[in-house]
mmJSON file of the N, C-alpha and C atoms, coordinates in Angstrom:
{"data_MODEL":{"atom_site":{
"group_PDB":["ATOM","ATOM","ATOM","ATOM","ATOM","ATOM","ATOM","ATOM","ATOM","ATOM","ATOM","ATOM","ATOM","ATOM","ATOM","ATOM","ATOM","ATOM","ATOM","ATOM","ATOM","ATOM","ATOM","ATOM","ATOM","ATOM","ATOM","ATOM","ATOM","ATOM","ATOM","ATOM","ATOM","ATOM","ATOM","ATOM","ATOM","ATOM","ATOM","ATOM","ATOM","ATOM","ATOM","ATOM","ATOM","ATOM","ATOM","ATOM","ATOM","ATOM","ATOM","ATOM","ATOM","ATOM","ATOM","ATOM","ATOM","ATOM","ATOM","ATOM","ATOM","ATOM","ATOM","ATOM","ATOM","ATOM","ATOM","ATOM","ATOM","ATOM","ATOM","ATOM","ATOM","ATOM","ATOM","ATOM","ATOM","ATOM","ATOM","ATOM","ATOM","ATOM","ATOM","ATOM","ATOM","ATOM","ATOM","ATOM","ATOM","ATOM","ATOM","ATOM","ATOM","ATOM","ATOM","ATOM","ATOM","ATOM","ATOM","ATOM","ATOM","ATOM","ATOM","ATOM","ATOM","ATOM","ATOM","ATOM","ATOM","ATOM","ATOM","ATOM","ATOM","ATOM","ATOM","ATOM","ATOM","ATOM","ATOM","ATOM","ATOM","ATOM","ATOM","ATOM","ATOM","ATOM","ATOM","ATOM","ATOM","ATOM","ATOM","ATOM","ATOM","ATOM","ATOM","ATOM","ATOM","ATOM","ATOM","ATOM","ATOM","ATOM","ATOM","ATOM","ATOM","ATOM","ATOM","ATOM","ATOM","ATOM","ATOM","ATOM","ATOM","ATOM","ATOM","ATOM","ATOM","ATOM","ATOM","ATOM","ATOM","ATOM","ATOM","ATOM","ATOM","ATOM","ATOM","ATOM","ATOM","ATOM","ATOM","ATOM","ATOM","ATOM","ATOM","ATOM","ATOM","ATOM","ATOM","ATOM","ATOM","ATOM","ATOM","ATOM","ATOM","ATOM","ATOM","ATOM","ATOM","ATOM","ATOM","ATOM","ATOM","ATOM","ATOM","ATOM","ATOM","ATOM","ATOM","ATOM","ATOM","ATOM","ATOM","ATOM","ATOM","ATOM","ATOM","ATOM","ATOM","ATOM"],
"id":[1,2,3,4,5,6,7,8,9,10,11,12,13,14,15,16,17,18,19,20,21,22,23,24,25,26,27,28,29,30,31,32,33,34,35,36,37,38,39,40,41,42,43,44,45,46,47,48,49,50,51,52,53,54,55,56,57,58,59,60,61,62,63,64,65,66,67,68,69,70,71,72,73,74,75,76,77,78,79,80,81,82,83,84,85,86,87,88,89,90,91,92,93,94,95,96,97,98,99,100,101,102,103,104,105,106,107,108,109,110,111,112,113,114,115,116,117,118,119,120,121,122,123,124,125,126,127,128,129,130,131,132,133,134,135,136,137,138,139,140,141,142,143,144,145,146,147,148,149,150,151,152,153,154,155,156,157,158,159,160,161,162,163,164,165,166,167,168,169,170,171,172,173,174,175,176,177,178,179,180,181,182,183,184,185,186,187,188,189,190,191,192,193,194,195,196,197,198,199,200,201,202,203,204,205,206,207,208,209,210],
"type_symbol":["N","C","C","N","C","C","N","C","C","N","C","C","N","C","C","N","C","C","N","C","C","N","C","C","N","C","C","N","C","C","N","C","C","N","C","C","N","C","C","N","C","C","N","C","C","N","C","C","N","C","C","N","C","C","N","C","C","N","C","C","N","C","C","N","C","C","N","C","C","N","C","C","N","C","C","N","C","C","N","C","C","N","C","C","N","C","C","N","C","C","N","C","C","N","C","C","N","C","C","N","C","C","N","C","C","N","C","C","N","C","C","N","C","C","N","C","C","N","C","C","N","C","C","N","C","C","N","C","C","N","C","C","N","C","C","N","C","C","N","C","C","N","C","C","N","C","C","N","C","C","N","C","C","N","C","C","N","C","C","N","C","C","N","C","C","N","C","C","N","C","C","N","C","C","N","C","C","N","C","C","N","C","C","N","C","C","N","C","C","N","C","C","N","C","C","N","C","C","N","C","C","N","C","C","N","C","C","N","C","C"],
"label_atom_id":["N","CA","C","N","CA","C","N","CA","C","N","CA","C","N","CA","C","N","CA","C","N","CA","C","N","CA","C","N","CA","C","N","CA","C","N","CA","C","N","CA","C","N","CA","C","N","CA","C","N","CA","C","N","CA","C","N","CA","C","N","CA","C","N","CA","C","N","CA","C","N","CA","C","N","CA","C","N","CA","C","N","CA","C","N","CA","C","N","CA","C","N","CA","C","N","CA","C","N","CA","C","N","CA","C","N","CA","C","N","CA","C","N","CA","C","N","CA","C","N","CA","C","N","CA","C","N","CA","C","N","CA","C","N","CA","C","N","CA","C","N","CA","C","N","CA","C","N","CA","C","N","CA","C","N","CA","C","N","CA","C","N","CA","C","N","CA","C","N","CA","C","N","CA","C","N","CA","C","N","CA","C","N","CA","C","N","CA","C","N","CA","C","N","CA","C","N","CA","C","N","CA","C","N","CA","C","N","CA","C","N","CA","C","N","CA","C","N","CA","C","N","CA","C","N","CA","C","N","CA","C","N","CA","C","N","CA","C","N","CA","C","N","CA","C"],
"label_alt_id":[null,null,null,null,null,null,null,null,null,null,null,null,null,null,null,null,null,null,null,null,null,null,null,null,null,null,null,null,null,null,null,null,null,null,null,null,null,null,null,null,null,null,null,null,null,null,null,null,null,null,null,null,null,null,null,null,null,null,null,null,null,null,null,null,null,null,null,null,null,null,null,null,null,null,null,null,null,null,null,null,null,null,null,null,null,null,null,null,null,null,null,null,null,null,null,null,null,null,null,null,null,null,null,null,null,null,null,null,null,null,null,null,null,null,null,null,null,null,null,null,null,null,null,null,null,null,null,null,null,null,null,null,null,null,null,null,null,null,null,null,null,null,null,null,null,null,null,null,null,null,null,null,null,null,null,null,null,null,null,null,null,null,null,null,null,null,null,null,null,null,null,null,null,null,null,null,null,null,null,null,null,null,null,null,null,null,null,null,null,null,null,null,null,null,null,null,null,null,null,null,null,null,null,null,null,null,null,null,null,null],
"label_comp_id":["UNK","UNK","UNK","UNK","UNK","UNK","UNK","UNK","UNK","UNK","UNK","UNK","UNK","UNK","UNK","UNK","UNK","UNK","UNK","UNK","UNK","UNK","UNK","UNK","UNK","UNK","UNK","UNK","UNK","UNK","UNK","UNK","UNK","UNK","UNK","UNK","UNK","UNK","UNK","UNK","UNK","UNK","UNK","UNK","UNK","UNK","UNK","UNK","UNK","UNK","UNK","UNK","UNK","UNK","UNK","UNK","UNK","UNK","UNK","UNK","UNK","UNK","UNK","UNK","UNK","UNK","UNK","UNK","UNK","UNK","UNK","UNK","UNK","UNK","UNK","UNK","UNK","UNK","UNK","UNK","UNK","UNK","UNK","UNK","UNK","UNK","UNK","UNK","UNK","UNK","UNK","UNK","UNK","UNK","UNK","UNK","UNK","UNK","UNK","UNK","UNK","UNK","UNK","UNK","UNK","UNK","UNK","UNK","UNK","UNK","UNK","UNK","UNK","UNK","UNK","UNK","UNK","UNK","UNK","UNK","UNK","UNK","UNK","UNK","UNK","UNK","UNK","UNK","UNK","UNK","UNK","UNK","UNK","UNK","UNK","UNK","UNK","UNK","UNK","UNK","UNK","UNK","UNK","UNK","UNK","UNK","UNK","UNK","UNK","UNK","UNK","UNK","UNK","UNK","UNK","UNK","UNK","UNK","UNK","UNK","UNK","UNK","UNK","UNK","UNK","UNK","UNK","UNK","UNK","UNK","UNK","UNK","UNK","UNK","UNK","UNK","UNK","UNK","UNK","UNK","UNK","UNK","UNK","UNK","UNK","UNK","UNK","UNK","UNK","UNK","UNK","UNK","UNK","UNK","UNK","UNK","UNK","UNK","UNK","UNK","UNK","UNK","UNK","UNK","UNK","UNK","UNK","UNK","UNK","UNK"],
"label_asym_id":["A","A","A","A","A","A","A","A","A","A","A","A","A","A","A","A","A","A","A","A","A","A","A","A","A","A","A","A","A","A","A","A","A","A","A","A","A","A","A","A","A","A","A","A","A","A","A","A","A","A","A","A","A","A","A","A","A","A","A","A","A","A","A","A","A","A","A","A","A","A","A","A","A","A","A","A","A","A","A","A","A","A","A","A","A","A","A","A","A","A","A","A","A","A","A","A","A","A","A","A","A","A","A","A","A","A","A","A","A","A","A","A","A","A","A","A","A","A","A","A","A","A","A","A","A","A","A","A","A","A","A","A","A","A","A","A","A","A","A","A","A","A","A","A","A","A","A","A","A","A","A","A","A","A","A","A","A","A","A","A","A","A","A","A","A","A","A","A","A","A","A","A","A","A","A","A","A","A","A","A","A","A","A","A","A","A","A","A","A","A","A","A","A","A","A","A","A","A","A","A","A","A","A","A","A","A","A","A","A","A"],
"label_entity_id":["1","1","1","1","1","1","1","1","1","1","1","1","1","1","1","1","1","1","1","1","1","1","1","1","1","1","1","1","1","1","1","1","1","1","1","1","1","1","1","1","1","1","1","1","1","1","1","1","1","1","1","1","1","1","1","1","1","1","1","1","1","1","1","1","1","1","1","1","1","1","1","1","1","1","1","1","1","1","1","1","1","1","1","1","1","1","1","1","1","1","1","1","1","1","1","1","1","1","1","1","1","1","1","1","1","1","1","1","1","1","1","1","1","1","1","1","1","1","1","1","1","1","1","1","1","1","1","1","1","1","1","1","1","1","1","1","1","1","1","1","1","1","1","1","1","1","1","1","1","1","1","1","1","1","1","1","1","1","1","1","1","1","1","1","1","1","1","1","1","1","1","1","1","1","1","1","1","1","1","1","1","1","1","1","1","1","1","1","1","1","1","1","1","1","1","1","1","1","1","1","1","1","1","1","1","1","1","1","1","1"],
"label_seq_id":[1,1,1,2,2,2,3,3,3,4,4,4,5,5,5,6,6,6,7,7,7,8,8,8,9,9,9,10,10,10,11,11,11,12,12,12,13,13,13,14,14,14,15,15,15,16,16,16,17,17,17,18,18,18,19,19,19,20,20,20,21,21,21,22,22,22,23,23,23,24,24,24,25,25,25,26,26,26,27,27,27,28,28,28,29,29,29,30,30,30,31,31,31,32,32,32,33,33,33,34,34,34,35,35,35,36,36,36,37,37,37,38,38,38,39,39,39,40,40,40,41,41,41,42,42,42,43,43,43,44,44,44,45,45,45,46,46,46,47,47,47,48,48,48,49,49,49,50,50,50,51,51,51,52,52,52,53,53,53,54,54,54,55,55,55,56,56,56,57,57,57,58,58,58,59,59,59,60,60,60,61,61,61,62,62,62,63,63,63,64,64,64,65,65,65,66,66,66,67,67,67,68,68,68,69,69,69,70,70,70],
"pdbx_PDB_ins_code":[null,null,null,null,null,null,null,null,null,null,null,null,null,null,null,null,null,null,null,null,null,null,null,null,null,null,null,null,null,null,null,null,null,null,null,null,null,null,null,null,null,null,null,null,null,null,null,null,null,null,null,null,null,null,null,null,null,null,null,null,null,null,null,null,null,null,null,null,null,null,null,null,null,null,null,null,null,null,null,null,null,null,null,null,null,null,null,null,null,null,null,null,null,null,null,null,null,null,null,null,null,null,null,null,null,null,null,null,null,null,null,null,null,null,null,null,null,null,null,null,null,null,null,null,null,null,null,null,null,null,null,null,null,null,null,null,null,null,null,null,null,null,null,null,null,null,null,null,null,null,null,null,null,null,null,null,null,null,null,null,null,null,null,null,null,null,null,null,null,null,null,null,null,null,null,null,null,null,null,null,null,null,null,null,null,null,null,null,null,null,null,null,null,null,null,null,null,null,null,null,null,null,null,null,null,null,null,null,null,null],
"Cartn_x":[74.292,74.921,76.279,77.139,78.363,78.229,77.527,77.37,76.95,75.989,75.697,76.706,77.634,78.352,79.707,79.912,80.635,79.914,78.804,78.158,77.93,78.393,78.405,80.032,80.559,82.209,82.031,81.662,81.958,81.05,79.906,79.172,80.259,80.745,81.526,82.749,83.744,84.653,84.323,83.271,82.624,82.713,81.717,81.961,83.169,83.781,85.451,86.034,85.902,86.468,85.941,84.868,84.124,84.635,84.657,85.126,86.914,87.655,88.799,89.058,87.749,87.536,87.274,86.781,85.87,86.851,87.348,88.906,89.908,90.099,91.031,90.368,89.172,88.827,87.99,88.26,87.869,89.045,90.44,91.917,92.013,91.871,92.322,91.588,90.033,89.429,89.806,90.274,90.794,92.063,92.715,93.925,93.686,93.256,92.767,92.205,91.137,90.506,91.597,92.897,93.312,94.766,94.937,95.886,95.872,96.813,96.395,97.618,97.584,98.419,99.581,99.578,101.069,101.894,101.308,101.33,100.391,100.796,100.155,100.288,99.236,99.43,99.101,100.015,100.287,99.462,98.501,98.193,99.094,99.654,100.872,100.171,100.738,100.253,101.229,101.226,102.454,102.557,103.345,103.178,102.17,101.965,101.467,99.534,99.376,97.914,97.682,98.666,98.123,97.651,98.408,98.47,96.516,96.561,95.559,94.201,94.693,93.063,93.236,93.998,93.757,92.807,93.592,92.371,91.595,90.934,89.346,88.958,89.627,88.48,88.477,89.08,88.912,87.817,87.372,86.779,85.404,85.449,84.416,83.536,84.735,84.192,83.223,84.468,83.765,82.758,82.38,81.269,79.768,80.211,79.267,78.935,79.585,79.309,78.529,79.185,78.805,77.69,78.25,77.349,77.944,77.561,78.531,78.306,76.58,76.877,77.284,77.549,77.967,76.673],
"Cartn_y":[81.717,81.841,82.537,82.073,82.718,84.187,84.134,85.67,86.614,86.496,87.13,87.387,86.902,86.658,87.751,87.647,88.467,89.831,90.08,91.518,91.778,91.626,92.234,92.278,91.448,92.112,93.065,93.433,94.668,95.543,95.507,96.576,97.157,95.912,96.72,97.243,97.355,97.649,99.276,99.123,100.461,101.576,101.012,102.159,102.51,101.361,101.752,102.732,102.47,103.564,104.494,104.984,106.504,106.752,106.277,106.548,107.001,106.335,106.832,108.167,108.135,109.337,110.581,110.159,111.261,111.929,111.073,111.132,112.554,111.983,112.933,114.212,114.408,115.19,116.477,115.809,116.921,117.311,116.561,116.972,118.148,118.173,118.725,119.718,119.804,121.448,121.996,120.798,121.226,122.529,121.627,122.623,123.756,124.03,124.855,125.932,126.025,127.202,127.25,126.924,127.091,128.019,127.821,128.242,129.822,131.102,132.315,132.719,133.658,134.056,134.308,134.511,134.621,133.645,132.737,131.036,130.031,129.713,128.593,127.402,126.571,124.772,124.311,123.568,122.368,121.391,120.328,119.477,118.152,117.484,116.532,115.179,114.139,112.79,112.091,110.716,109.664,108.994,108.382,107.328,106.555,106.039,105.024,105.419,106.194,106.864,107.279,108.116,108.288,107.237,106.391,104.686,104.738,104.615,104.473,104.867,106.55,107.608,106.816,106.877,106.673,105.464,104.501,103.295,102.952,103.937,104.013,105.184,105.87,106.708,106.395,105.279,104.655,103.614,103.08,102.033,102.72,103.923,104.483,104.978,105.148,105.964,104.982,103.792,102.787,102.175,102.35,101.922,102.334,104.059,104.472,104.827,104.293,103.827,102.42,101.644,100.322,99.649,100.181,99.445,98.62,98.294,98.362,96.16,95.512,94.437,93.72,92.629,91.845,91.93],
"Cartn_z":[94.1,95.403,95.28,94.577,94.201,93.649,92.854,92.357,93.506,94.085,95.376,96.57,96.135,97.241,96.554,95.37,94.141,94.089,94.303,94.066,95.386,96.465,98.148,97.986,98.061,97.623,96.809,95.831,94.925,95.935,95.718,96.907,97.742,98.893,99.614,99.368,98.353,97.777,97.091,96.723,96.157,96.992,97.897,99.14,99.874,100.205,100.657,99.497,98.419,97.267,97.54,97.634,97.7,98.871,100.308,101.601,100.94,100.317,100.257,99.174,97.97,97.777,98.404,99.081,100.124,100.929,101.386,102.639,102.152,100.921,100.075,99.882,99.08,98.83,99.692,101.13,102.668,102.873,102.374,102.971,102.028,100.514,99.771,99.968,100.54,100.719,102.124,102.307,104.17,103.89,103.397,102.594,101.99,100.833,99.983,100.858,101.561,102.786,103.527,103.909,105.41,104.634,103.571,102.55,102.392,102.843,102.759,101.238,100.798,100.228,100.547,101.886,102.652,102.555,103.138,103.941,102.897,101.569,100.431,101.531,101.627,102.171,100.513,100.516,99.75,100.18,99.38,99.866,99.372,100.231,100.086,100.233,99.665,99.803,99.023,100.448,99.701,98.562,98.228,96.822,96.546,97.659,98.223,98.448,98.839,99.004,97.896,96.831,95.647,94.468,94.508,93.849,94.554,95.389,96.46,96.065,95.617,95.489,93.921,93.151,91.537,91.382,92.285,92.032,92.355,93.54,94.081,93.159,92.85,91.932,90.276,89.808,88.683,88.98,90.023,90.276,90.478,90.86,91.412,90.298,89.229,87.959,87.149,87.127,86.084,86.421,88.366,88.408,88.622,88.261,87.877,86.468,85.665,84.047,84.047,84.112,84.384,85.032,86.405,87.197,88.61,89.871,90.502,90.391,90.176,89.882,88.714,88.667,87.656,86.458],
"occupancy":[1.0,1.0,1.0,1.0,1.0,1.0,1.0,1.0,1.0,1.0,1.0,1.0,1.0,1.0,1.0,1.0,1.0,1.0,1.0,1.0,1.0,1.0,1.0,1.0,1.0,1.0,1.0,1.0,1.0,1.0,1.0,1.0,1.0,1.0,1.0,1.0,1.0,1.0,1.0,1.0,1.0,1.0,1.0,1.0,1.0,1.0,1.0,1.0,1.0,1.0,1.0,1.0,1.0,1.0,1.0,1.0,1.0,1.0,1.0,1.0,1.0,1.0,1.0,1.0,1.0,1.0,1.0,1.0,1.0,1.0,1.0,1.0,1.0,1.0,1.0,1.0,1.0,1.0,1.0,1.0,1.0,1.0,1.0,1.0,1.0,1.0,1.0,1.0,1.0,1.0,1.0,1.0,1.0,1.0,1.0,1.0,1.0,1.0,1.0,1.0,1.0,1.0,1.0,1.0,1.0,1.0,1.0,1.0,1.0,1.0,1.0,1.0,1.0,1.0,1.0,1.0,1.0,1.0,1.0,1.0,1.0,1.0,1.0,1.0,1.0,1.0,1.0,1.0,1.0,1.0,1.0,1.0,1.0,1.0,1.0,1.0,1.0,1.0,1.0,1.0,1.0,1.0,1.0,1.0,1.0,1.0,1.0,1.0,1.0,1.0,1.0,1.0,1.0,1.0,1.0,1.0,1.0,1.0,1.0,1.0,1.0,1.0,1.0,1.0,1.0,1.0,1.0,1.0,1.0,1.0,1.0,1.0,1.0,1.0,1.0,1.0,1.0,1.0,1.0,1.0,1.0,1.0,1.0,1.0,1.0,1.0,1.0,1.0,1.0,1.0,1.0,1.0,1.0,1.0,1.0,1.0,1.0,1.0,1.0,1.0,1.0,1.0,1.0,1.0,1.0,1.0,1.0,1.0,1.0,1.0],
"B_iso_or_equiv":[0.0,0.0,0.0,0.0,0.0,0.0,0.0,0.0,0.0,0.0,0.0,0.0,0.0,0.0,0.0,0.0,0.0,0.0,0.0,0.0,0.0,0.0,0.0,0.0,0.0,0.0,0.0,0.0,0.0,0.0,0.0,0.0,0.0,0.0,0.0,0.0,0.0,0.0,0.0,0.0,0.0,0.0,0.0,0.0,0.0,0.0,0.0,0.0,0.0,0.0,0.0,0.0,0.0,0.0,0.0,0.0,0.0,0.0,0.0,0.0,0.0,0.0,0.0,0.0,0.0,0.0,0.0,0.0,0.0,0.0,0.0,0.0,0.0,0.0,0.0,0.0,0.0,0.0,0.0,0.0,0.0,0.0,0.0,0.0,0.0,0.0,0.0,0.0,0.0,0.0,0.0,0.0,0.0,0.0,0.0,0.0,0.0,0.0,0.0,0.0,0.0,0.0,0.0,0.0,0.0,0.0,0.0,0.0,0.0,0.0,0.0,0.0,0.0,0.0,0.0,0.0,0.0,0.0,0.0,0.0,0.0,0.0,0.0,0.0,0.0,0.0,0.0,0.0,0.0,0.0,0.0,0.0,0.0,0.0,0.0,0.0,0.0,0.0,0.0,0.0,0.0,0.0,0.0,0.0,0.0,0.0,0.0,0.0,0.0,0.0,0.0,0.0,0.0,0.0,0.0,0.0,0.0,0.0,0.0,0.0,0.0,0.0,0.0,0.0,0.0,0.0,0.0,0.0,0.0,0.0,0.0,0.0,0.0,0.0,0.0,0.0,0.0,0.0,0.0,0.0,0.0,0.0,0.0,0.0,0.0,0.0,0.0,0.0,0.0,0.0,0.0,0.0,0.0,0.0,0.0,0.0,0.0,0.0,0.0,0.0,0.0,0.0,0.0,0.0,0.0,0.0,0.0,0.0,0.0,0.0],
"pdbx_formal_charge":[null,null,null,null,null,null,null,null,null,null,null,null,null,null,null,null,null,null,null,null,null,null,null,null,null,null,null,null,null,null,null,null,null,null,null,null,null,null,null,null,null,null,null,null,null,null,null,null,null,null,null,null,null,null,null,null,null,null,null,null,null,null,null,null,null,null,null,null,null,null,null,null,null,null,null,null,null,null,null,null,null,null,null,null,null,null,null,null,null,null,null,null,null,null,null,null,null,null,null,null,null,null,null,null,null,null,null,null,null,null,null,null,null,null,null,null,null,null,null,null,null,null,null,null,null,null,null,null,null,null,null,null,null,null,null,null,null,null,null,null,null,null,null,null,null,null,null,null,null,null,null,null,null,null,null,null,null,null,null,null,null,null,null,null,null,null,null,null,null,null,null,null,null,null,null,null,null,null,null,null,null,null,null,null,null,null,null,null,null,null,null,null,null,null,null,null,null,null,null,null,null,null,null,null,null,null,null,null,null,null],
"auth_seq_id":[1,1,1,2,2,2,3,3,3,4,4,4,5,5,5,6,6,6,7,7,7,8,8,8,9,9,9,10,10,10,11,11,11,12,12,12,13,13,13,14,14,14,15,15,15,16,16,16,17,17,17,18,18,18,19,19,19,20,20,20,21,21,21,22,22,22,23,23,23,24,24,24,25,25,25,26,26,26,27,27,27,28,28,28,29,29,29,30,30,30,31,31,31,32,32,32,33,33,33,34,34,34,35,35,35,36,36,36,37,37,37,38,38,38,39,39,39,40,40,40,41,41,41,42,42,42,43,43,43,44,44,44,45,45,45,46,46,46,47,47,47,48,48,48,49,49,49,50,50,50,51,51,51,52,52,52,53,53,53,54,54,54,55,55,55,56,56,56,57,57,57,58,58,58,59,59,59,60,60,60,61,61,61,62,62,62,63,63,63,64,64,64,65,65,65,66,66,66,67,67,67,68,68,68,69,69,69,70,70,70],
"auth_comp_id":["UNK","UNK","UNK","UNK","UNK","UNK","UNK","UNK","UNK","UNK","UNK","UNK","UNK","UNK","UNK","UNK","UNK","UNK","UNK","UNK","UNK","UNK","UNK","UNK","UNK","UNK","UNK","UNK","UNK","UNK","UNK","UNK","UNK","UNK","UNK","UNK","UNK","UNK","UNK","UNK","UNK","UNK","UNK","UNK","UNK","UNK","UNK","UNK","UNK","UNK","UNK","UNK","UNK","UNK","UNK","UNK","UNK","UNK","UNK","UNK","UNK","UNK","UNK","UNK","UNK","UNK","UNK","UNK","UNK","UNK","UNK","UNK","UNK","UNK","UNK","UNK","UNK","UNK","UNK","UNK","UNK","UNK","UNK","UNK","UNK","UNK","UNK","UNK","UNK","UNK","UNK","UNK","UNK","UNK","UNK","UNK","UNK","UNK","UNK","UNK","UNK","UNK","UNK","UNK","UNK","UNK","UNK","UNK","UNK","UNK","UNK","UNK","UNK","UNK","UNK","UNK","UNK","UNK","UNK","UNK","UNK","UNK","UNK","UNK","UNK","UNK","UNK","UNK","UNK","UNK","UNK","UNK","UNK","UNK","UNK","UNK","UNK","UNK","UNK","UNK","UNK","UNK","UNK","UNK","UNK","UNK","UNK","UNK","UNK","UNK","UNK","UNK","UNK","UNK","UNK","UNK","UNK","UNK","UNK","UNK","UNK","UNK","UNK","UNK","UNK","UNK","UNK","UNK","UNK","UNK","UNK","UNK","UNK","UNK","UNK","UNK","UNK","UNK","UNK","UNK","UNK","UNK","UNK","UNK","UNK","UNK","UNK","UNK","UNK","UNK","UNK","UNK","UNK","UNK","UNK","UNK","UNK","UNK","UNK","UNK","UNK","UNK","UNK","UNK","UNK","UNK","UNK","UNK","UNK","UNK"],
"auth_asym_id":["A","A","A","A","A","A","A","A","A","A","A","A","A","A","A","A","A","A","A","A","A","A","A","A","A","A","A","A","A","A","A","A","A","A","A","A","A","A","A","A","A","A","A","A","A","A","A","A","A","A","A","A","A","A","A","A","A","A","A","A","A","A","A","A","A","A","A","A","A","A","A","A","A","A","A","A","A","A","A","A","A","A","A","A","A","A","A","A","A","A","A","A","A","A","A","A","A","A","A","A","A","A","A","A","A","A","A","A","A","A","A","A","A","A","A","A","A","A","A","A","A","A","A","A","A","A","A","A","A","A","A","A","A","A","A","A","A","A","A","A","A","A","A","A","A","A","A","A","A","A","A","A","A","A","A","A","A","A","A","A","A","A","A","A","A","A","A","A","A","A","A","A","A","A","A","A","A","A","A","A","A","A","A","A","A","A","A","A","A","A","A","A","A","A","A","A","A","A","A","A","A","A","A","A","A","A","A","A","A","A"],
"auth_atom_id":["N","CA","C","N","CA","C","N","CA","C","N","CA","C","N","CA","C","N","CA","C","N","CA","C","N","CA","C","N","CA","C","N","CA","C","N","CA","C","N","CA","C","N","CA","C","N","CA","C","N","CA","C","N","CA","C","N","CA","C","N","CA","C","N","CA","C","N","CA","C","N","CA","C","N","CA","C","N","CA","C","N","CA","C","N","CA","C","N","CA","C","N","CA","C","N","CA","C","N","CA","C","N","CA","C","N","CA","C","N","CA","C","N","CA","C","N","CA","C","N","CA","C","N","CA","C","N","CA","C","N","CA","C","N","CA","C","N","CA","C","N","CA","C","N","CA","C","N","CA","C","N","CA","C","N","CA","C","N","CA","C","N","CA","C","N","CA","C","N","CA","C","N","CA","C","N","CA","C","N","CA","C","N","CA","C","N","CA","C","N","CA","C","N","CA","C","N","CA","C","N","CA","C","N","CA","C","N","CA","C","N","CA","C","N","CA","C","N","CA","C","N","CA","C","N","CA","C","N","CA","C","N","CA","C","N","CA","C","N","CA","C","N","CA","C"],
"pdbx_PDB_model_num":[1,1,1,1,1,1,1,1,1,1,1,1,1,1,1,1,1,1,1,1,1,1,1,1,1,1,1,1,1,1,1,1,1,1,1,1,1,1,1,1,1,1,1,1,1,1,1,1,1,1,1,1,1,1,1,1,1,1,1,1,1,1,1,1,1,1,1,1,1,1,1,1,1,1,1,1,1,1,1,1,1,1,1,1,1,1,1,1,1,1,1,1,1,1,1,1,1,1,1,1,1,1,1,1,1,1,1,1,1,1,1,1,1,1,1,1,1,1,1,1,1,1,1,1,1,1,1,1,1,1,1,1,1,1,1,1,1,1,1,1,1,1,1,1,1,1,1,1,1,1,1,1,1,1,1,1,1,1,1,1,1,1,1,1,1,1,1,1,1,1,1,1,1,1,1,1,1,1,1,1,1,1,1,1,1,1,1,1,1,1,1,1,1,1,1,1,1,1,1,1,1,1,1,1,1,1,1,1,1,1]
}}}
């Protein structure tokens, strides 16, 4: 019972990570295409969101090594 209840928390934690992967990585091509040689866009992000992408996409990584249940 507990474990089940431990591997739907991770389930859903997983996907929130890929969703915050995902997030980033439409901004950063959002950027990149809209970017001319004239006019470079920077793609910018706070302290705080970066802390953010690192540890959904470490989580994301290890749990596609791993495995996402216990």
């Amino acid at each position: 019972m507990l474990i089940e209840i431990i591997n739907r928390v991770l389930t859903t934690l997983f996907f929130m990570a890929l969703l915050v992967t995902l997030r980033h990585v439409y901004y950063f091509i959002q950027a990149y295409f809209t970017s001319t040689e004239e006019e470079p866009v920077k793609y910018k992000t706070s302290p705080q969101s970066l802390i953010w992408l690192c540890l959904s996409m470490a989580y994301v990584f290890a749990a596609l090594v791993n495995g996402v249940m216990l």
